[in-house]
C-alpha positions as CSV (number, residue, x, y, z in Angstrom):
1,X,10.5,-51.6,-36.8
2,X,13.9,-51.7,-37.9
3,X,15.6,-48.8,-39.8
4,X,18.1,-49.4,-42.7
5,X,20.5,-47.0,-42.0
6,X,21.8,-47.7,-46.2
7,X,18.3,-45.8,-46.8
8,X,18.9,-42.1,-47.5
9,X,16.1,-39.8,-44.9
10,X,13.5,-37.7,-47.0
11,X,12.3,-34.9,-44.9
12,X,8.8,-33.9,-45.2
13,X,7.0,-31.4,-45.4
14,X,4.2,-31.4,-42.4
15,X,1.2,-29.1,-41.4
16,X,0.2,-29.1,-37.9
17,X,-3.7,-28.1,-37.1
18,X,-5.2,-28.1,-33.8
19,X,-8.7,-28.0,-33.4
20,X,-9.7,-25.7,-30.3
21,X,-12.3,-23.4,-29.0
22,X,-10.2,-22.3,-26.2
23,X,-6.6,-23.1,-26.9
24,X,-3.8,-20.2,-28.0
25,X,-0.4,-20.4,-29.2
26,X,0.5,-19.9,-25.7
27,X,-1.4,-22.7,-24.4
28,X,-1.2,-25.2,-27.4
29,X,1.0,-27.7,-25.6
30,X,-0.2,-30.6,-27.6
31,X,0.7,-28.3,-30.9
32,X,3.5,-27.5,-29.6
33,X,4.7,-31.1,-28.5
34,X,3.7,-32.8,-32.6
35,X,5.9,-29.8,-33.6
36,X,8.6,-30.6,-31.7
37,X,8.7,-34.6,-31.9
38,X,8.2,-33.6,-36.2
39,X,11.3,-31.3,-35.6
40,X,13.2,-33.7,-34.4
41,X,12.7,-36.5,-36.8
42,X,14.1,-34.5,-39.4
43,X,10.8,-32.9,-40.7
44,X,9.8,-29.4,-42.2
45,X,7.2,-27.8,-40.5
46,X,5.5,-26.0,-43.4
47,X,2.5,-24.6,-41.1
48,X,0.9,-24.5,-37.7
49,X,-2.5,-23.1,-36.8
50,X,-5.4,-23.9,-34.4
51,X,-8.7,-23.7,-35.9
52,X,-12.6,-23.5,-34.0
53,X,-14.1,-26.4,-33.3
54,X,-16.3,-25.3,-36.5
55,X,-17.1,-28.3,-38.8
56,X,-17.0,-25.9,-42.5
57,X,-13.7,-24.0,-40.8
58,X,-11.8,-27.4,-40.3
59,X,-13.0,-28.4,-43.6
60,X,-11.4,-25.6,-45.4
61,X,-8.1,-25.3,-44.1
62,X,-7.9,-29.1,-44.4
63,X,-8.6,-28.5,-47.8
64,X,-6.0,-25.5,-48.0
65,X,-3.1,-27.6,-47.0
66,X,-4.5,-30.8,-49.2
67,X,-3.6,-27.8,-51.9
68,X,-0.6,-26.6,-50.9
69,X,2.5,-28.3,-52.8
70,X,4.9,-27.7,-49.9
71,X,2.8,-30.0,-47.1
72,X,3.0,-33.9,-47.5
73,X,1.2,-34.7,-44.4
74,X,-0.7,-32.9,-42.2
75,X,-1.2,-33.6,-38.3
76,X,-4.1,-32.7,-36.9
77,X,-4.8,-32.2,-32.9
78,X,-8.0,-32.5,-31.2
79,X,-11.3,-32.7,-32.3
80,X,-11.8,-36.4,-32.1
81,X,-13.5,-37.0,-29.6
82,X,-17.7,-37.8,-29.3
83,X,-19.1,-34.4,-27.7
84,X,-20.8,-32.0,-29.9
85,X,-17.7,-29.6,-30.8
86,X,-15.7,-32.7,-31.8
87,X,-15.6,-32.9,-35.3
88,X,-12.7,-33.7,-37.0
89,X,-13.7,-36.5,-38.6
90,X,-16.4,-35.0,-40.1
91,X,-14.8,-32.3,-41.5
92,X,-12.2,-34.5,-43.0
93,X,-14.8,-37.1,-44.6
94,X,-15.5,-35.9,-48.2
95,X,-12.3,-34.9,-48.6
96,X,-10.7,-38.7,-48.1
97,X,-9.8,-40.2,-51.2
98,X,-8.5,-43.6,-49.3
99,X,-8.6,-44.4,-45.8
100,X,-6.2,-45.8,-43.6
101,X,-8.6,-47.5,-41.4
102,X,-5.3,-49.7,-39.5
103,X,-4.3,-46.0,-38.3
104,X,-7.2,-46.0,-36.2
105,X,-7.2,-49.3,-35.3
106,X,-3.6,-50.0,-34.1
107,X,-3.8,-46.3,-32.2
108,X,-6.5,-47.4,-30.0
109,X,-5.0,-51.1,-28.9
110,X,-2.0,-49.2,-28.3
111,X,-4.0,-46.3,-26.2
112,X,-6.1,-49.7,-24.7
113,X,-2.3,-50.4,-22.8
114,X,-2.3,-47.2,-21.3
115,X,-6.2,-46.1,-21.0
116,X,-8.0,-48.8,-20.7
117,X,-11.5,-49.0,-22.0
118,X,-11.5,-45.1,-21.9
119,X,-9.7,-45.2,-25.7
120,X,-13.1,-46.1,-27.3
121,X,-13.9,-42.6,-27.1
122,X,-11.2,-41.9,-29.6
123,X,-12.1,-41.1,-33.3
124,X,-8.7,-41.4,-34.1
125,X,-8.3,-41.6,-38.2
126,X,-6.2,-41.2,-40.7
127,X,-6.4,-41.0,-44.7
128,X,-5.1,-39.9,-48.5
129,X,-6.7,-36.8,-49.5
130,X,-5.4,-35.9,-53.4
131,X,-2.4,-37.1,-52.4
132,X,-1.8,-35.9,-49.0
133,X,-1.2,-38.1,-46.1
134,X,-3.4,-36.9,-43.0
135,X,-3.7,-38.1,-39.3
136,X,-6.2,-36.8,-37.1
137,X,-4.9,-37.2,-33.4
138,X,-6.7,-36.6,-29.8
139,X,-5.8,-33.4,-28.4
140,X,-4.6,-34.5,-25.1
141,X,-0.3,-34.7,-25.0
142,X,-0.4,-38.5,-24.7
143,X,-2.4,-39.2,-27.4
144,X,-0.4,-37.1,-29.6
145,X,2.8,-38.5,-28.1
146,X,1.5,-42.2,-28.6
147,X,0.4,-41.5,-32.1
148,X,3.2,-39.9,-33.5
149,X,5.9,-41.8,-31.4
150,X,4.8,-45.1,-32.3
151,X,3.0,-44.8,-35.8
152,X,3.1,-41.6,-37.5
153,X,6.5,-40.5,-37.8
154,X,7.3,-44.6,-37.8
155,X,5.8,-44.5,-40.9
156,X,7.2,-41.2,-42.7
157,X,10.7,-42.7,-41.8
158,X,11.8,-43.5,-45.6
159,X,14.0,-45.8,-44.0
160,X,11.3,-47.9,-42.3
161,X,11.7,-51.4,-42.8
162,X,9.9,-53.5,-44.0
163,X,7.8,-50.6,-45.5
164,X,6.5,-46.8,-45.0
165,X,3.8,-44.6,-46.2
166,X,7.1,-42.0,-46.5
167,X,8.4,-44.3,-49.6
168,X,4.9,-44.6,-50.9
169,X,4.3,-40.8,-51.2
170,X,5.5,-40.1,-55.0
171,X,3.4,-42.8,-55.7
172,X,0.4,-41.5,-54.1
173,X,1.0,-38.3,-55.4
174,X,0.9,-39.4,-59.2
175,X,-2.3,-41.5,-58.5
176,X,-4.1,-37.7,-57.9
């Protein structure tokens, strides 16, 4: 994925959520590591909170930052897994306007070279929601490394070559 270094960088503006019954700001380490890899790819980190594993909870502060004019993605932590409390992308679905169903799909062959079989236990999604780009990531640090390293923040590079989702945003926007 080659950058054009003629493209001019458009920071974004990025909303990190983690989904947790027993994690703290103290002991958010996988918060802590999307906020810092964000950081240093030249983003603004608008907001960072950890919300209960609570399906209606999730669903409402997903919706608060879908309506907050100052977040163009959000990244999402945890939750995506297949027990009971896991339940991301639940909370997410009615609010998904377009999915980006090779998210998913290209995180878990990539997980597959580090995890083996054990990444089919990943939910791992992303999608449009009125305009806003989000990715829901596993909780654990190496998924969230993985994802963002080698996909998300990839892809809200506006200098991205051949493409990005970062160049695509105004144009997302004025579809909702």
């Amino acid at each position: 994925m080659p950058i054009d270094p003629n493209r001019p960088f458009q920071a974004l503006g990025i909303a990190i959520l983690t989904a947790s019954d027993t994690r703290t700001a103290d002991t958010d380490s996988s918060g802590d590591l999307a906020e810092s890899l964000c950081r240093e790819a030249g983003h603004r980190i608008q907001a960072r909170v950890i919300v209960r594993d609570d399906l209606l909870a999730l669903r409402q502060q997903f919706q608060h930052f879908i309506d907050d004019a100052d977040v163009d993605v959000v990244i999402a932590t945890g939750g995506t897994g297949v027990t009971g409390r896991d339940v991301c992308p639940e909370a997410l679905a009615p609010l998904v306007s377009k999915p980006i169903p090779g998210f998913g799909e290209l995180f878990r062959q990539l997980s597959y070279l580090e995890i083996g079989s054990s990444t089919i236990q990943s939910r791992a999604e992303a999608g449009v929601c009125s305009g806003t780009l989000i990715f829901l990531l596993p909780g654990s640090r190496g998924g969230v490394r993985l994802g963002l390293q080698e996909i998300v923040l990839p892809q809200l590079d506006s200098r991205n070559r051949p493409c990005s989702l970062a160049e695509l945003l105004p144009r997302i926007r004025h579809e909702h």
